[in-house]
N, C-alpha and C positions, 0 to 999 in steps of 0.2 A: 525759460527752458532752453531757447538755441545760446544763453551764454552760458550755461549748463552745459550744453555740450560740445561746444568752443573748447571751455576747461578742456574737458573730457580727452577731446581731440589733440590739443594741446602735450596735455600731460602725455599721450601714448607714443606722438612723436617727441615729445623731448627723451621720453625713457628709452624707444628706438636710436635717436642718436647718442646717448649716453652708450648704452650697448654698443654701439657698431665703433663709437671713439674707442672706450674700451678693446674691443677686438683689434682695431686699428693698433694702438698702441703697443698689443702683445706681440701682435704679427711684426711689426718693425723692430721690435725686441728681439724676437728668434730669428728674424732674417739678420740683424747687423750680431749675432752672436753666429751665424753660420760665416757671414760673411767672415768674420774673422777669425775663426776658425780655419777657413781656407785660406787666407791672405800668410797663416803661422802656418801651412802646409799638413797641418792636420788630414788624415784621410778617414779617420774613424765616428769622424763629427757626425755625415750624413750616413742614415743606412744601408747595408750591401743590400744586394735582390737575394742573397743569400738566408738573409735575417729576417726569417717570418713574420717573429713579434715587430720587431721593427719598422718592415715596411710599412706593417700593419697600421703601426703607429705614424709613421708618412704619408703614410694618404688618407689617414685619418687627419692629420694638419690641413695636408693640400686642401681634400673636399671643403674644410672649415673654410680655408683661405679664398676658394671658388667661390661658395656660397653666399661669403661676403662679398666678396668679384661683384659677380652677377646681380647684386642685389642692390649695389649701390650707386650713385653720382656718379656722374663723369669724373668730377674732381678728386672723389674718393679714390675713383680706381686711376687715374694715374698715382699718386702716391702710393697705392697695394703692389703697383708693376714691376717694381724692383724688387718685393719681397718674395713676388712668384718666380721672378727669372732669378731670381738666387736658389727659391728651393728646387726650382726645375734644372739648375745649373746651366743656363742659355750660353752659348756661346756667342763672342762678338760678333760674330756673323749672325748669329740666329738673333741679337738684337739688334741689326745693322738693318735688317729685312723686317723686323716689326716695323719700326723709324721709318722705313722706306713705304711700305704697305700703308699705315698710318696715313701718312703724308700724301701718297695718291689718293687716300678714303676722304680725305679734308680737301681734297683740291674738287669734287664735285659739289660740294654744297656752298 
């Protein structure tokens, strides 16, 4: 019975990470198609605030993109952090000052 539900246990995290690789994969997909979108100076790529459906549809991404956030590994969520400060469009500074915030966070423990 408990290697029963070993399996069990097994299989529900494996299909959690299969899903969450999954999502990982798509999310870095739409992040390096914004990113390069912006890098070829495109401005139509990200939604205006103007564009209801649109935004609509961007924070409908973003929430995804948090929910994975929140919900994963340390490890995971560094690799997600560029795809958030791309869709958030961070600026050097504003990722100059996570790096820095970060790094004071890590210097207590």
């Amino acid at each position: 019975l408990q290697d029963q539900k070993k399996k069990t246990d097994a299989g529900k995290y494996e299909a959690k990470y299969r899903d969450l690789k999954e999502s990982f994969r798509l999310y870095r997909k739409k992040a390096k198609e914004i990113f390069m979108a912006q890098q070829q100076g495109e401005t139509g790529f990200m939604p205006t605030l103007h564009d209801s459906g649109a935004e609509g549809a961007k924070i409908s991404y973003l929430k995804n993109l948090m929910v994975n956030y929140l919900g994963s590994d340390a490890a995971c969520r560094e690799h997600m952090e560029p795809a958030i400060a791309t869709v958030l469009n961070f600026t050097e500074d504003d990722l100059s000052r996570i790096k820095q915030q970060k790094e004071q966070n890590e210097s207590w423990f």
